[in-house]
C-alpha positions as CSV (number, residue, x, y, z in Angstrom):
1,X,53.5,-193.8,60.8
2,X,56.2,-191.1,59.7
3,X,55.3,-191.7,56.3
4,X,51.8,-191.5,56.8
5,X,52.5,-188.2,58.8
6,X,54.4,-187.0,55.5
7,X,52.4,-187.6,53.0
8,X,49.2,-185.9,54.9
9,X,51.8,-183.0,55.2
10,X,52.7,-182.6,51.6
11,X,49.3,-183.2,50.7
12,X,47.9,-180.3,53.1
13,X,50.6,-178.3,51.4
14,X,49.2,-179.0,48.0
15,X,45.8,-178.0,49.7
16,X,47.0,-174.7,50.7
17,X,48.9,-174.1,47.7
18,X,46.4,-174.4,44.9
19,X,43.9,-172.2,46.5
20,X,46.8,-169.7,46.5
21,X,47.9,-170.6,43.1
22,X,44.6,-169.9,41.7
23,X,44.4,-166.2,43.9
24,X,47.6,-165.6,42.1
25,X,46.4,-166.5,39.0
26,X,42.8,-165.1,38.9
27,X,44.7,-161.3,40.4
28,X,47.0,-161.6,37.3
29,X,44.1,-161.9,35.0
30,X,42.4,-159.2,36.8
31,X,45.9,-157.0,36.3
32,X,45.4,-157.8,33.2
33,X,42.1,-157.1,32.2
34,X,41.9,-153.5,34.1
35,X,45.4,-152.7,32.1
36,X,43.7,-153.9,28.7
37,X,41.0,-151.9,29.8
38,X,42.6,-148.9,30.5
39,X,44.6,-149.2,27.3
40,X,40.9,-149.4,25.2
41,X,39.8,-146.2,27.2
42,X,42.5,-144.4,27.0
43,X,42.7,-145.3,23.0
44,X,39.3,-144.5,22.8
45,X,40.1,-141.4,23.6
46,X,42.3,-140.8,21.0
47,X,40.4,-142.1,18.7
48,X,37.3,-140.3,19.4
49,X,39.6,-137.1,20.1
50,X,41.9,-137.8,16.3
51,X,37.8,-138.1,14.8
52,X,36.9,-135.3,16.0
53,X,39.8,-133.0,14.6
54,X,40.1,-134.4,11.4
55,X,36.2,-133.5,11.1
56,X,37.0,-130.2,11.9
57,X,39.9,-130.3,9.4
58,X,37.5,-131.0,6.6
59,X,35.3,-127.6,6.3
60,X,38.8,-125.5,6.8
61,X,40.4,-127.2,3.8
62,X,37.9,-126.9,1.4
63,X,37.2,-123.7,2.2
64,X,40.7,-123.0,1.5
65,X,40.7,-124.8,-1.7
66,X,37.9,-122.8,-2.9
67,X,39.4,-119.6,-2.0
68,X,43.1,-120.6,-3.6
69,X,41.0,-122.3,-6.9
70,X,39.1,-119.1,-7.2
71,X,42.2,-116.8,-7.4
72,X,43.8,-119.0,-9.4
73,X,41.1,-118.2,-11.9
74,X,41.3,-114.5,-11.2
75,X,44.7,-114.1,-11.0
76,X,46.3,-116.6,-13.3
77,X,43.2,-117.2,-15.8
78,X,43.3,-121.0,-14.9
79,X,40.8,-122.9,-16.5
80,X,38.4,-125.1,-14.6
81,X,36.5,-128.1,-16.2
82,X,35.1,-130.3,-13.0
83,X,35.1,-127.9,-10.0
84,X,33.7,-130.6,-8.0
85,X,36.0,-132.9,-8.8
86,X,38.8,-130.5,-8.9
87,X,38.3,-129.2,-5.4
88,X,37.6,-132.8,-3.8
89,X,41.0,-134.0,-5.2
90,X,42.7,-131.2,-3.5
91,X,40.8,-130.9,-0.4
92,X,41.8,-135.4,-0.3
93,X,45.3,-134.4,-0.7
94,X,45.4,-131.5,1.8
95,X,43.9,-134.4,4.2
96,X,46.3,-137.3,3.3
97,X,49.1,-134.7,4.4
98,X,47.6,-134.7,7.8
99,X,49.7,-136.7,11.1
100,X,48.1,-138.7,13.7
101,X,49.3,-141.4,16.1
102,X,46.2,-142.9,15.0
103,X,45.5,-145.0,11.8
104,X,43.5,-142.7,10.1
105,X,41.5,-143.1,6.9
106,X,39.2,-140.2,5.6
107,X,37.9,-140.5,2.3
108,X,36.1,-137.1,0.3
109,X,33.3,-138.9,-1.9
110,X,31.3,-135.6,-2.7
111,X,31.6,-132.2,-2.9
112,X,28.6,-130.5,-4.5
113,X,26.6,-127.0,-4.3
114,X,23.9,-127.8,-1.4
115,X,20.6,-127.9,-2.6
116,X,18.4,-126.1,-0.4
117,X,21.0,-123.0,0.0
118,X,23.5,-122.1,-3.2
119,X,25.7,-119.7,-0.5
120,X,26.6,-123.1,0.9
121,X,29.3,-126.2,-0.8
122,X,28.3,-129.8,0.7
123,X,30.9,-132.2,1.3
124,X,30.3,-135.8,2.2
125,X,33.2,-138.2,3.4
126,X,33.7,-140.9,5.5
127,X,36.1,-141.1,8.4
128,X,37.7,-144.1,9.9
129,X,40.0,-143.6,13.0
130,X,41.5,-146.7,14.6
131,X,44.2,-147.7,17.9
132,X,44.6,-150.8,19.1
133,X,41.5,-152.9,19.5
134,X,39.4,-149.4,18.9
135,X,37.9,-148.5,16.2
136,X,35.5,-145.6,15.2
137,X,33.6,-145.4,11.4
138,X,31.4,-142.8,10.5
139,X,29.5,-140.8,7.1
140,X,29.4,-137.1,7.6
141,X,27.7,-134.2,6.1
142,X,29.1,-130.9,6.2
143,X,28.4,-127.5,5.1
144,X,30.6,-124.7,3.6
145,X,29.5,-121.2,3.2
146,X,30.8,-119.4,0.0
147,X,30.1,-115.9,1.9
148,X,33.4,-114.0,1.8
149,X,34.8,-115.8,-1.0
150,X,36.0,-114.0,-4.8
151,X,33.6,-114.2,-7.6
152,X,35.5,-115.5,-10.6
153,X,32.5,-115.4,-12.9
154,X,33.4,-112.4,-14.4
155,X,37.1,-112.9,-15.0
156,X,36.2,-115.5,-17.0
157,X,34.0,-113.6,-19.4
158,X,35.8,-110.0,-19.2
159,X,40.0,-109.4,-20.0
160,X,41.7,-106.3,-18.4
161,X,39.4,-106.0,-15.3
162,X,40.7,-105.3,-11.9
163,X,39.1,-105.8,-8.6
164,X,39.7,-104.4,-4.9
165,X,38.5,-105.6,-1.7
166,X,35.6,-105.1,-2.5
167,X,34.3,-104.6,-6.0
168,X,35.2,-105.7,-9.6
169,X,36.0,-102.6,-12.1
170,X,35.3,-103.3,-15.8
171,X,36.9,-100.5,-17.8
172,X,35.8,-101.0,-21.5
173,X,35.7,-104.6,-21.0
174,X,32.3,-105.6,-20.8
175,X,31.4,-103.3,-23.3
176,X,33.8,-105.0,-25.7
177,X,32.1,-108.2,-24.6
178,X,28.6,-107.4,-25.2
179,X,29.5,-105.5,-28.3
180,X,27.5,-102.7,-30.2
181,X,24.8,-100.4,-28.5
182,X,24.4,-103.0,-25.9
183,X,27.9,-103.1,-24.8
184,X,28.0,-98.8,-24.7
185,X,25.5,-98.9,-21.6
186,X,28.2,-100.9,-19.2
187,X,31.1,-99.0,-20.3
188,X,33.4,-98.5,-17.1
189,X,30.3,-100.8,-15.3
190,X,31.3,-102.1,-11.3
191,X,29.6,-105.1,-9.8
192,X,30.5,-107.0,-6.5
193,X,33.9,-109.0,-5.8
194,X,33.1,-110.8,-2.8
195,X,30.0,-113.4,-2.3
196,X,27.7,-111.7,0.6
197,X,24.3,-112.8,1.2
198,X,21.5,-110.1,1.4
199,X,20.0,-109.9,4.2
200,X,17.0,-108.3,3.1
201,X,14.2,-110.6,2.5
202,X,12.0,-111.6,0.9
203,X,13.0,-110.1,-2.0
204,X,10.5,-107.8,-2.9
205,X,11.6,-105.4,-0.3
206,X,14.1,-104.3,-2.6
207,X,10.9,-102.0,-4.4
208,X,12.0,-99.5,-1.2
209,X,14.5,-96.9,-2.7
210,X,16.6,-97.5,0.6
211,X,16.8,-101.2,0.6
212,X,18.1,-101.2,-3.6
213,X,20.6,-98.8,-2.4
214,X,22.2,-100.5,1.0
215,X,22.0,-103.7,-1.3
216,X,23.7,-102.1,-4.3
217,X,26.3,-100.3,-1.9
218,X,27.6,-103.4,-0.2
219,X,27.8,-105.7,-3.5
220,X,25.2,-108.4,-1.9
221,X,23.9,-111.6,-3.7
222,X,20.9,-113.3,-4.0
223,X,19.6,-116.6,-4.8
224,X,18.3,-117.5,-8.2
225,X,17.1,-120.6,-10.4
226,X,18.8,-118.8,-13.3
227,X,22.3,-118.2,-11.7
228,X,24.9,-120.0,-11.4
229,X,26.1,-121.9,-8.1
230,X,29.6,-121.1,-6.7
231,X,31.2,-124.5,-8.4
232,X,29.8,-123.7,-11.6
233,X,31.3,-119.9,-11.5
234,X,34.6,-121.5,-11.0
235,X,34.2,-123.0,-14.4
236,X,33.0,-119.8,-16.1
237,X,29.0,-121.0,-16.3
238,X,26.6,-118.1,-16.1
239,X,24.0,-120.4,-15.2
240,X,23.6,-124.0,-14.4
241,X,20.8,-126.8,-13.4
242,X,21.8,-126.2,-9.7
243,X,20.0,-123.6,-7.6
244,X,22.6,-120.6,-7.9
245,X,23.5,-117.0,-7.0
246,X,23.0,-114.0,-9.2
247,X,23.9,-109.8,-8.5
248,X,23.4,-106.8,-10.0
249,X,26.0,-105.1,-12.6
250,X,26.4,-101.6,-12.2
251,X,26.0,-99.1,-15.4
252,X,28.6,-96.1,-14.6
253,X,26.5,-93.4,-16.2
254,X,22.5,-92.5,-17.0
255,X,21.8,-93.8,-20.7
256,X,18.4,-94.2,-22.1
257,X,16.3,-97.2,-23.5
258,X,16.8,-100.2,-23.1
259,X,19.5,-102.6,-22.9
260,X,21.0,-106.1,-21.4
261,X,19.2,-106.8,-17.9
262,X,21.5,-105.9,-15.1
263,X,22.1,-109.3,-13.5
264,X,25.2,-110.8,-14.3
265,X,23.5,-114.6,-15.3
266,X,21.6,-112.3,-17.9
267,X,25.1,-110.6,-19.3
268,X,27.1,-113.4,-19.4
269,X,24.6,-115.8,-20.4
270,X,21.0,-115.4,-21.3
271,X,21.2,-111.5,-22.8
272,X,17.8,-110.7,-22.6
273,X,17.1,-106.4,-22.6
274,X,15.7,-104.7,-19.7
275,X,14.1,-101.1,-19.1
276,X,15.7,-98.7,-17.0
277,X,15.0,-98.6,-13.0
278,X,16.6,-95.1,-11.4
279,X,17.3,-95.1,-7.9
280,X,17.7,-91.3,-6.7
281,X,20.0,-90.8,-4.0
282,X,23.5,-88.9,-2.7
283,X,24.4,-91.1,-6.0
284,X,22.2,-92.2,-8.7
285,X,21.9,-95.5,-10.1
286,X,20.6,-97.4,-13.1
287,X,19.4,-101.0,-13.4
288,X,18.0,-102.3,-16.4
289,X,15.7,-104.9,-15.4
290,X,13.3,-107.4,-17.3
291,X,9.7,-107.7,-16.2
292,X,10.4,-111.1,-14.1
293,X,13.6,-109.9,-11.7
294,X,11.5,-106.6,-11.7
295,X,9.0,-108.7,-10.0
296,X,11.4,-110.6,-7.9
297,X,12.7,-107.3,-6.2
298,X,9.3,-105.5,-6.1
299,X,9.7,-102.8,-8.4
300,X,6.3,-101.4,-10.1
């Protein structure tokens, strides 16, 4: 009887203790699982969060790459042969520099002049940001404007020109580089330093005596299937298959006939003459324009 009494004992025991056992064990997986899970969320956040800036990152570098390439052509008379692939490789090792406490992998496949507006760079990548058991791939697409960035165009054509904030001063130099009668119309010529879009559109506004002057007055550039894009200007193209940028050179005094259109694709690449366009005002300016960009800015 006592040992029958025992073994009911130990085995009402066993009975309590595996239920128990099981509680214990199904609370610790439960422990578990909430901590895994906080772990993945809080991860994810720093994943999504390390995404994020290095996205941002992408369109700050390159437009500081542009702007340090570009002075390095104005200022040091670098040469440039593959912008594109110039600026991507510096704009990858600007982002290989940057620190996470994420694994981070970006990768800068293009970096081209954007198609449907030549005042903007595109730069494709993709971005891979992982932590733990998170992970976060994507392909982007970003956009760069060019506006307040140096054209080096010209100091690629012209020696001993200067430039201040604004505008680009050519002494004798572009008439040395058009030589003969042509080059005597742009003696001490000016043209625009800075890329600024016009805002005046369409473009045949400009046939108002007011507009041509504002435009010519704050150095603005337009967009043209003869100029060249910003990428190509850093290699010292005047024009290019892309659709590109072109602005007007400034004659310093009144000459007659008819010389080199005033549009610096046509100067520093195409050299085709143009008759003279007067604009009266406080100041009085010249063009020399050919019967298309004529046209194109609504002058009769």
């Amino acid at each position: 009887m006592v040992g029958s009494k025992g073994y009911v004992l130990n085995g009402t025991v066993l009975l309590l203790i595996i239920p128990i056992f099981i509680l214990f064990l199904s609370t610790l997986t439960m422990l578990d699982y909430e901590n895994r899970a906080n772990c993945d969320s809080i991860n994810s956040n720093n994943v999504m969060s390390t995404f994020k800036d290095v996205k941002d990152n992408i369109p700050i570098i390159t437009l500081d790459v542009l702007n340090n390439t570009a002075y390095g052509v104005i200022e040091e008379n670098m040469t440039i042969i593959n912008s594109s692939e110039y600026v991507k490789a510096k704009v990858q090792e600007r982002i290989d520099k940057l620190i996470y406490d994420c694994d981070v992998n970006c990768t800068i496949k293009t970096i081209t002049s954007y198609e449907e507006d030549p005042f903007y760079i595109e730069v494709n990548s993709t971005i891979t940001v992982q932590k733990g058991n998170v992970k976060h791939a994507e392909n982007i697409s970003q956009l760069v404007s060019v506006e307040g960035l140096p054209d080096p165009l010209p100091f690629t054509k012209c020696d001993s020109i200067s430039h201040n904030l604004t505008s680009i001063e050519y002494y004798h130099s572009l008439a040395a580089y058009l030589g003969g009668a042509n080059g005597s119309f742009y003696e001490n010529a000016t043209s625009p330093f800075i890329i600024r879009k016009c805002p005046y559109e369409p473009y045949e506004v400009h046939g108002s005596a007011l507009v041509m002057i504002d435009c010519i007055q704050n150095g603005y550039y337009h967009e043209s299937n003869d100029g060249a894009c910003y990428l190509c200007r850093l290699e010292g193209k005047a024009t290019c298959p892309h659709r590109g940028l072109e602005t007007f050179i400034i004659p310093h005094g009144l000459n007659n006939g008819s010389t080199i259109a005033s549009v610096d694709h046509v100067i520093f690449g195409d050299l085709y003459e143009g008759s003279p366009f007067i604009i009266n005002s406080t100041t009085v300016y010249i063009l020399f324009l050919d019967e298309a960009h004529r046209k194109k800015y609504g002058i009769k």
